[in-house]
C-alpha positions as CSV (number, residue, x, y, z in Angstrom):
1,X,0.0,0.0,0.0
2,X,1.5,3.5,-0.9
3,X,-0.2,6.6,-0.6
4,X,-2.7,8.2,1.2
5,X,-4.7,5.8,3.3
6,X,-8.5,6.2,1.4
7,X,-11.0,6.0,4.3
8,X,-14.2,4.4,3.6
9,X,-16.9,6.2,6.3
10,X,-19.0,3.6,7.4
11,X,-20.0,5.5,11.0
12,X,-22.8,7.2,10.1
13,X,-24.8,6.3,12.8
14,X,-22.0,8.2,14.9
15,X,-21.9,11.4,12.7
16,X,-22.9,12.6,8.7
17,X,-20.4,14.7,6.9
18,X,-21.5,18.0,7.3
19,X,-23.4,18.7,3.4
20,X,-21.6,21.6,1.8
21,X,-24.7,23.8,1.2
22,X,-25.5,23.4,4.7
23,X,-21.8,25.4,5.5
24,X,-22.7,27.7,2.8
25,X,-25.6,27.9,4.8
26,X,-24.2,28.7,8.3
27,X,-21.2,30.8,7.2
28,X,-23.6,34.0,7.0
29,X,-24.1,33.3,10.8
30,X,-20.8,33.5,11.8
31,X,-19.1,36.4,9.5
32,X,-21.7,39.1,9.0
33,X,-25.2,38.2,10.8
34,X,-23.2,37.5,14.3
35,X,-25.3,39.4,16.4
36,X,-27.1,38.5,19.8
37,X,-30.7,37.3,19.1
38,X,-31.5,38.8,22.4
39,X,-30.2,42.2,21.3
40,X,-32.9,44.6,20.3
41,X,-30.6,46.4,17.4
42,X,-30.5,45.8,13.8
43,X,-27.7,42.9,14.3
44,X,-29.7,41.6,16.9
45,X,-33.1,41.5,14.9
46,X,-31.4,39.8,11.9
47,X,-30.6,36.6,14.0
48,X,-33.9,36.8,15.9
49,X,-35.8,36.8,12.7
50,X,-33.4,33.7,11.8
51,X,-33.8,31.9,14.0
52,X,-37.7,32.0,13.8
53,X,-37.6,31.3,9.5
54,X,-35.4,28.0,10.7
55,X,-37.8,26.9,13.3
56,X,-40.8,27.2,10.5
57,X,-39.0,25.4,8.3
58,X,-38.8,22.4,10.7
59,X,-41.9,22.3,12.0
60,X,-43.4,22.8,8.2
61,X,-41.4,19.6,7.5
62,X,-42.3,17.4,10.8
63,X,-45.4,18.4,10.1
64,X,-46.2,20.1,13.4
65,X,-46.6,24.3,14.2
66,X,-43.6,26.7,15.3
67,X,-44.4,27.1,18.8
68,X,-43.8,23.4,19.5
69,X,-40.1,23.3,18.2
70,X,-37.4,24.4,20.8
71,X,-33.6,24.2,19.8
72,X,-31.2,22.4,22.2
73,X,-27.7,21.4,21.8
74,X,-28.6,17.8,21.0
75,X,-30.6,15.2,21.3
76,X,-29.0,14.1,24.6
77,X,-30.1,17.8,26.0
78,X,-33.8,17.1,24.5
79,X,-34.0,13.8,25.8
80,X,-33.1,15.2,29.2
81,X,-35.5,18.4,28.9
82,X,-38.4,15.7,28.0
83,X,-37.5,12.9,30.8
84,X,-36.8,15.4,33.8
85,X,-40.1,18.0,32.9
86,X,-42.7,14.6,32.5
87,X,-41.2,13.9,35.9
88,X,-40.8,17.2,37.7
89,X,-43.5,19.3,35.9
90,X,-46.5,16.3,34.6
91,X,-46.1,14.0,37.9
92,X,-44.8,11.4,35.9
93,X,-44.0,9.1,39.0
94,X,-43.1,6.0,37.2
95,X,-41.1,5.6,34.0
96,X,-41.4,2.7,31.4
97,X,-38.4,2.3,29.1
98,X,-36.5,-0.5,27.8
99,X,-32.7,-1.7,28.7
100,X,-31.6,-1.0,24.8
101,X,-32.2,2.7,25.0
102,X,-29.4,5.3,24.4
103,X,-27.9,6.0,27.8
104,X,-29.6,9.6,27.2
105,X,-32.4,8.0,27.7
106,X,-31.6,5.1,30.0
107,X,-28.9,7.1,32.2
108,X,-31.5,9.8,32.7
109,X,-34.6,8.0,33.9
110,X,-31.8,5.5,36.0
111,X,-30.6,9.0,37.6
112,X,-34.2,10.1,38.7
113,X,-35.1,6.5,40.1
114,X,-31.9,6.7,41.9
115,X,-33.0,10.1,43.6
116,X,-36.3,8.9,44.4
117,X,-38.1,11.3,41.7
118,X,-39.8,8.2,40.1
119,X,-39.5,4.5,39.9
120,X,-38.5,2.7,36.7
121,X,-40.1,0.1,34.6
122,X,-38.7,-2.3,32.2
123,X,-40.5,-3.3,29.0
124,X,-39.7,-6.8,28.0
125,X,-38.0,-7.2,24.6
126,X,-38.3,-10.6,22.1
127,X,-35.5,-12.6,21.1
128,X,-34.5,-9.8,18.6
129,X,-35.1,-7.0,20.8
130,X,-38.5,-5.3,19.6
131,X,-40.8,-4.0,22.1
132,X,-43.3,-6.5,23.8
133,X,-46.1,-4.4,23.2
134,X,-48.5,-6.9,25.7
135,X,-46.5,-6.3,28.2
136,X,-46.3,-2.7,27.7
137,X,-50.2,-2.6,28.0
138,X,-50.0,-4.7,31.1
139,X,-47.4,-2.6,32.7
140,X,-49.4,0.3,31.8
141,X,-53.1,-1.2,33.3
142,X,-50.9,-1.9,36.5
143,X,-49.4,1.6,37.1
144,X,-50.8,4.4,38.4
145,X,-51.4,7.9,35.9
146,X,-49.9,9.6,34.8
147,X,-47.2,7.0,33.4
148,X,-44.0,8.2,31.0
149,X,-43.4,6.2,28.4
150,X,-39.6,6.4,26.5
151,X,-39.0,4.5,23.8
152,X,-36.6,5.4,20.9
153,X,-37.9,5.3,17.2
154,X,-35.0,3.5,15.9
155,X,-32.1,1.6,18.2
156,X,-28.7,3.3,17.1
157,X,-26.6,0.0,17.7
158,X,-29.4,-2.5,16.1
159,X,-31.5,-0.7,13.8
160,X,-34.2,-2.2,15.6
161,X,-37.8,0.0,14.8
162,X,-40.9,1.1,17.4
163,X,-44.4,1.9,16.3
164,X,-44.8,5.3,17.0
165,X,-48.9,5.4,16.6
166,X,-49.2,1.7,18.3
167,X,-47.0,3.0,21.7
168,X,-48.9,6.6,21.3
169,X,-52.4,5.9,21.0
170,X,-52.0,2.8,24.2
171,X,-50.0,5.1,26.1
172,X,-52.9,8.0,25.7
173,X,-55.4,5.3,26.6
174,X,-53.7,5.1,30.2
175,X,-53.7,8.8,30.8
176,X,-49.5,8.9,29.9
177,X,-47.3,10.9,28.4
178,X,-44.9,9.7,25.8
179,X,-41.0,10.4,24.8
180,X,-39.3,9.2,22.2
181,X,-35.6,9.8,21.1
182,X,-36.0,9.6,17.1
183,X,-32.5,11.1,17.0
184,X,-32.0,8.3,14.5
185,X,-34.9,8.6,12.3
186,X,-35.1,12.5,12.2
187,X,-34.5,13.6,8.2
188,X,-34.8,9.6,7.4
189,X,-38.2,8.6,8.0
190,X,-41.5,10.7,7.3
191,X,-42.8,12.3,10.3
192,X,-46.4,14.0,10.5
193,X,-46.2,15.0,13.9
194,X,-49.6,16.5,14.0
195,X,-50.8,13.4,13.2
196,X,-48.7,11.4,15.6
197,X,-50.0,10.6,19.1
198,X,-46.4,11.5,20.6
199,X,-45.5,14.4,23.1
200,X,-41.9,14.5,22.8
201,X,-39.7,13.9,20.1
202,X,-36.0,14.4,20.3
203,X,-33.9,15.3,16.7
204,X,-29.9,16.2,16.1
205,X,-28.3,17.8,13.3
206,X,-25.5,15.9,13.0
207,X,-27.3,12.5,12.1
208,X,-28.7,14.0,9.0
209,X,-25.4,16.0,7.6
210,X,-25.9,18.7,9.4
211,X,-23.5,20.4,12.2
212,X,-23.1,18.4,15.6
213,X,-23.7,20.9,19.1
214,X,-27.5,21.8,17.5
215,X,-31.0,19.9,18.1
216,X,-34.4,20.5,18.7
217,X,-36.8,19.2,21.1
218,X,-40.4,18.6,20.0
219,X,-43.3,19.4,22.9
220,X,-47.0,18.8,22.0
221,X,-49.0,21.5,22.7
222,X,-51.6,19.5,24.8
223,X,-47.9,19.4,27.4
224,X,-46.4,22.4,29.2
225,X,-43.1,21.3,31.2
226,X,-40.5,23.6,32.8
227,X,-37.3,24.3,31.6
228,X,-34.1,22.0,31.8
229,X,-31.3,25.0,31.6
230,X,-32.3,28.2,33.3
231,X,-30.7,31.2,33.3
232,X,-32.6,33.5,30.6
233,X,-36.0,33.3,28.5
234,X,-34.5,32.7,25.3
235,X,-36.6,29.7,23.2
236,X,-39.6,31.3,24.9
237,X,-38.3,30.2,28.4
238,X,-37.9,26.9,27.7
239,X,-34.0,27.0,27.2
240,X,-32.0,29.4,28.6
241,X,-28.6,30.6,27.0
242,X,-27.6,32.2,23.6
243,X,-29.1,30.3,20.7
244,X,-26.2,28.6,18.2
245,X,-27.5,30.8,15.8
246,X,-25.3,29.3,13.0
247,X,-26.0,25.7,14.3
248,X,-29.7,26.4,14.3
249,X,-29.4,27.5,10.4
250,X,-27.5,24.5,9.7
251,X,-29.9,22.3,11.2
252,X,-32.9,23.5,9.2
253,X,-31.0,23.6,5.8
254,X,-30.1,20.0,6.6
255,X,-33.5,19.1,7.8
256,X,-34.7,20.8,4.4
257,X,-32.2,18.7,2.0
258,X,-32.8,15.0,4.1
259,X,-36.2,15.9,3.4
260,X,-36.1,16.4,-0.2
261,X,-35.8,13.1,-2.1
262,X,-36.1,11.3,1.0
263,X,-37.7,8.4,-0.7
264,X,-34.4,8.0,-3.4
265,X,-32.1,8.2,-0.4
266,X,-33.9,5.2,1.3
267,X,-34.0,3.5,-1.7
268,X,-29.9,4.2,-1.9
269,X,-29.3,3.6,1.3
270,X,-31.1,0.0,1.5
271,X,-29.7,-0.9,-1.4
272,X,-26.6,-0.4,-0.1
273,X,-26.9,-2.0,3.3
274,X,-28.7,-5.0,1.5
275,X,-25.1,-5.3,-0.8
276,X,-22.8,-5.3,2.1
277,X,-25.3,-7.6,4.0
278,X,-25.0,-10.1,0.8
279,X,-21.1,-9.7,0.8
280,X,-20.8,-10.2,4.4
281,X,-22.4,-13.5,4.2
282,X,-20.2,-14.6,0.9
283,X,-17.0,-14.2,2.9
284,X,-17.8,-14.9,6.2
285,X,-19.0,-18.6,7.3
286,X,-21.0,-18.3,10.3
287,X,-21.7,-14.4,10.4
288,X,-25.2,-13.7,11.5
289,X,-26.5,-10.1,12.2
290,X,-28.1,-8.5,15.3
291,X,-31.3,-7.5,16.4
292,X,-33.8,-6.8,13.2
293,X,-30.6,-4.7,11.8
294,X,-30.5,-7.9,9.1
295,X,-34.3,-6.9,7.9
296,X,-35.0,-4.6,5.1
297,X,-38.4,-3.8,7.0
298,X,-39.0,-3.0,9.9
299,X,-35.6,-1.5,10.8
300,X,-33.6,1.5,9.9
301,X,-32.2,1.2,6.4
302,X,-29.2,3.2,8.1
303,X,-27.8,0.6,9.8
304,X,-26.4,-3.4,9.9
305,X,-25.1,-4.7,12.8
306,X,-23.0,-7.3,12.0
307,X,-22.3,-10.7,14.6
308,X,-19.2,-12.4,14.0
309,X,-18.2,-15.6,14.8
310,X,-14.8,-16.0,17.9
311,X,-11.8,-14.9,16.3
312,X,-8.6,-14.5,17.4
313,X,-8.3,-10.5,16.5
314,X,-11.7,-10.1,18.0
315,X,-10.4,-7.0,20.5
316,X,-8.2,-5.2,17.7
317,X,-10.6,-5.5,15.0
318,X,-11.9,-2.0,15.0
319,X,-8.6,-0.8,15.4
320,X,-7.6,-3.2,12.6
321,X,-10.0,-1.8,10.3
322,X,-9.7,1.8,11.1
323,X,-5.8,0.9,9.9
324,X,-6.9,-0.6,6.9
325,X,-9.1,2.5,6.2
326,X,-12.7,1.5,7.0
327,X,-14.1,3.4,10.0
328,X,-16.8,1.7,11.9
329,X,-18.1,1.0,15.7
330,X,-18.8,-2.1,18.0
331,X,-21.9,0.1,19.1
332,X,-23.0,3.8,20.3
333,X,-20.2,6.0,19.5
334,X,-21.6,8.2,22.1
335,X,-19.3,6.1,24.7
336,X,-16.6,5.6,22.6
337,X,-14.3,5.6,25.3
338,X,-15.7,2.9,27.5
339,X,-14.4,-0.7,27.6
340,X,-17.3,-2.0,28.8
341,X,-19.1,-3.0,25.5
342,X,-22.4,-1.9,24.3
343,X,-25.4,-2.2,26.6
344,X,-27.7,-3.3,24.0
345,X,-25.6,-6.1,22.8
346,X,-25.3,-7.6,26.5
347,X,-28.3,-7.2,27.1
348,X,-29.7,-8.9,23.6
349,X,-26.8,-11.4,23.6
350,X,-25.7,-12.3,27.8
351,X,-22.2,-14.1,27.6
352,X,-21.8,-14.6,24.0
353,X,-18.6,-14.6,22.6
354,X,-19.1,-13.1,19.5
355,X,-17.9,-9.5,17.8
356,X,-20.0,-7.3,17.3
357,X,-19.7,-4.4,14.0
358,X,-22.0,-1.6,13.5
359,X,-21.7,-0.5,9.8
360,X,-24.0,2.7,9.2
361,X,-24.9,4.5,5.9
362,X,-26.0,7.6,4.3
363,X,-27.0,9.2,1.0
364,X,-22.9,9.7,0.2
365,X,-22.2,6.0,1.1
366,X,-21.5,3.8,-2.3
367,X,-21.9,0.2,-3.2
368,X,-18.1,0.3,-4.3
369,X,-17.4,1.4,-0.5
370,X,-19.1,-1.1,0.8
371,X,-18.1,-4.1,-1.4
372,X,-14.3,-3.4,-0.6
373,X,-14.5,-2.9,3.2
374,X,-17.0,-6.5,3.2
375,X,-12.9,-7.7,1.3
376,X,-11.2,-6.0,4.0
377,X,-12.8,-7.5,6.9
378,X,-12.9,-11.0,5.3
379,X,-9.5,-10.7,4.7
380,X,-8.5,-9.4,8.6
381,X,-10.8,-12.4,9.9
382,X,-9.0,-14.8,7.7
383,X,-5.5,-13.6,8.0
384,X,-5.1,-12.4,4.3
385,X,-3.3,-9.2,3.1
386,X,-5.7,-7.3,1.8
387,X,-5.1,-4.5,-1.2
388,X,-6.7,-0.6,-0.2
């Protein structure tokens, strides 16, 4: 191999490139319209009127009305906002989630059981790890209103997908309230929010090529919580501190651009996922793939979470591919850091001894891509030079 290493992204999941007319988008923001949306002068009125043309354009293309979008840092700030104000402002004195959530999620509601605020409720999962939906009803008959329910649209390590209207419409049977963190569906799945029964959604920039640091929250307007960070009125008091006016440009020019030939991008995408699933099982003997992440339906089209069989590289093979230039993850990238191992794949798969690699796509992500790293990481697994 001589030359530049070429890197073949395959971390999407993690983090989208940033799409150039998204920077052309946010430039504006931070050379000449810098001002203070707080500020009542010209410089301040430009980013306050802004900031309020990129909060209609996401709400016109959730489907939902301006004063229910608030911009956060994230989506681990939104899930927090939604968790800690069903709890602190709605009475929300139990919480039913599921053990596969993003630690957003699951650290959050673990945190406020921990402190007494509430107590928490496990939803069983199947074999695969999609919601038991009987035993969601049963837990909810049981518990006493009003009830939080947080359940993610799609599982970042497994792909695995929740019924929004089936979980919303029991949920609002029982008098509850439900979150969920669609962090990983946002700008890839249609959402008509108005038509939805949920009363929090979570969304972040950065999963949909546009810049990390920026969010929204979602809040139905039937809900009124208090904020999460105080310390000034900006986002109509529900989020104090200076909006990322920049950020909040790039999200909505991103949100704008998923949006717009979402249906080829799927297609794209699956096809993609569908050829390094294929390839995967060529070359490897014995690979299987977790949670519904193998299905076309009923999963996101995103993401394949690939099972592989003991090998003897097992604990370098990230690092091994990241050498031979293909960047994946052996889960959520949000705890890159941790040698514990992902949550979700314990808890789907106690004991086993099998690696686990999260390949994740988007609309940039090629076939070609694909095809080679499926080479490379035959050829790590079976001790081969492989050519990059």
């Amino acid at each position: 191999m001589s030359g530049q290493l070429t890197r073949i992204f395959l971390d999407n999941a993690a983090t989208t490139q940033p799409d150039p007319r998204v920077v052309d988008e946010m430039i504006p923001y931070l050379r000449e319209q810098w001002g203070n949306p707080s500020s009542l002068h010209g410089y301040g009125r430009e980013a306050r009127v802004a900031i309020e043309r990129a909060r209609k354009t996401v709400a016109g293309l959730l489907g939902t009305s301006p004063a229910e979008i608030f911009f956060t840092s994230g989506g681990t700030e939104a899930d927090n906002t939604a968790i800690c104000g069903a709890v602190r402002t709605l009475g929300c004195k139990h919480i039913i989630t599921s053990p596969i959530e993003h630690h957003a999620v699951l650290h959050t509601a673990e945190i406020l059981a921990h402190r007494g605020e509430a107590q928490l409720h496990f939803v069983r999962l199947d074999e695969d790890g999609y919601v038991d939906y009987e035993h969601l009803a049963a837990l909810l008959s049981q518990l006493p209103a009003p009830v939080l329910v947080s359940l993610m649209h799609g599982n970042n390590e497994v792909g695995n997908l929740t019924d929004l209207h089936l979980v919303g419409n029991l949920v609002r049977r029982h008098g509850g309230y439900f979150h969920s963190d669609t962090v990983q569906t946002v700008g890839h799945f249609p959402l008509d929010l108005k038509n939805t029964p949920v009363d929090f959604i979570a969304g972040a920039g950065h999963k949909f090529h546009g810049p990390k640091g920026t969010g929204f929250l979602y809040v139905n307007s039937r809900v009124k919580i208090d904020p999460f960070v105080c310390g000034g009125a900006q986002e109509r008091n529900m989020r104090g501190g200076t909006e990322n006016v920049a950020g909040i440009m790039g999200v909505a020019k991103a949100l704008e651009l998923a949006c717009t030939d979402m249906e080829a991008h799927h297609q794209h995408i699956l096809s993609v996922k569908l050829a390094l699933k294929e390839a995967l099982e060529e070359r490897i003997p014995g690979i299987r793939f977790n949670g519904g992440s193998g299905r076309a339906e009923g999963s996101l089209y995103t993401v394949l979470s690939a099972s592989l069989p003991p090998n003897p590289i097992s604990e370098m093979l990230l690092l091994r591919l990241d050498m031979a230039g293909v960047c994946a993850s052996g889960g959520s990238a949000c705890s890159s850091g941790s040698q514990v191992g992902s949550h979700v794949l314990n808890t789907l798969y106690p004991g086993s001894d099998r690696q686990g690699v999260r390949f994740s796509f988007s609309r940039t992500t090629t076939q070609a891509e694909v095809l080679q790293a499926a080479d490379i990481l035959a050829g790590l697994l079976v001790g081969e030079k492989v050519a990059v």
